[in-house]
N, C-alpha and C positions, 0 to 999 in steps of 0.2 A: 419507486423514486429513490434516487443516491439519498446516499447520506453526506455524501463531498460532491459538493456543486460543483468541482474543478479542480481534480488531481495531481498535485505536485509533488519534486522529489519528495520532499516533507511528511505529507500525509502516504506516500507508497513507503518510507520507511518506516513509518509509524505502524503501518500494517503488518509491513513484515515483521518485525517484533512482536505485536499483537499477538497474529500466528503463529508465533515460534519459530518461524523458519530460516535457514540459512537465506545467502544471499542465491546460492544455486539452487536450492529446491524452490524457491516465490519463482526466482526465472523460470524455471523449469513447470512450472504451474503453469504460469504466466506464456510460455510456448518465446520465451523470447533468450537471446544471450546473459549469462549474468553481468558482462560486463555492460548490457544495457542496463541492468536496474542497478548496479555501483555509479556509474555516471546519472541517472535520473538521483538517486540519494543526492550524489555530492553537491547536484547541482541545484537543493535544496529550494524554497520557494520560487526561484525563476523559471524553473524546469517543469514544464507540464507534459505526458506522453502525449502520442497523438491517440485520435477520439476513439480508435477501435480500442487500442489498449484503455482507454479511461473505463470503458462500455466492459474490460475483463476486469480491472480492479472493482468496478462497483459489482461484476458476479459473483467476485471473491471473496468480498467483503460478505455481500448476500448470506453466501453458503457457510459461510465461517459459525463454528458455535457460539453458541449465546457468551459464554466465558470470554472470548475470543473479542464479541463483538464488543462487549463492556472492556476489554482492555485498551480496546483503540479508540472508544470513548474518553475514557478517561486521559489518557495519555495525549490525546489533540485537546482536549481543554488545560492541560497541564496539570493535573492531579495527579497524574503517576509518568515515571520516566519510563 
């Protein structure tokens, strides 16, 4: 089960952070352009990928360290930036 009911730029940049990663290496995880996940960012809660990519952020999220996963916890609840 996700832990994000429904993927937007918002929660994909909050991960990327989470994980530490540039904007080219999450793309580059993610198998897509980086200037695809700069426009999902910018385009902040209106912008949801389509469902294959939701179906990769929720594996990414998955496979993320426990560290990793408490930082994108906290940071979607607003506890940490």
């Amino acid at each position: 089960m996700s832990v994000v009911q429904r993927w937007s730029g918002r929660e994909t940049r909050v991960l990327r952070h989470a994980l530490r990663l540039t904007v080219r290496d999450f793309a580059e995880d993610l198998g897509v352009a980086p200037r695809t996940v700069t426009k999902w960012e910018s385009g902040g809660e209106k912008h949801q990928p389509r469902p294959e990519l939701q179906r990769a952020l929720d594996t990414m999220h998955a496979r993320a360290p426990d560290a990793d996963r408490e930082r994108f916890a906290e940071a979607r609840t607003g506890a940490s930036d």
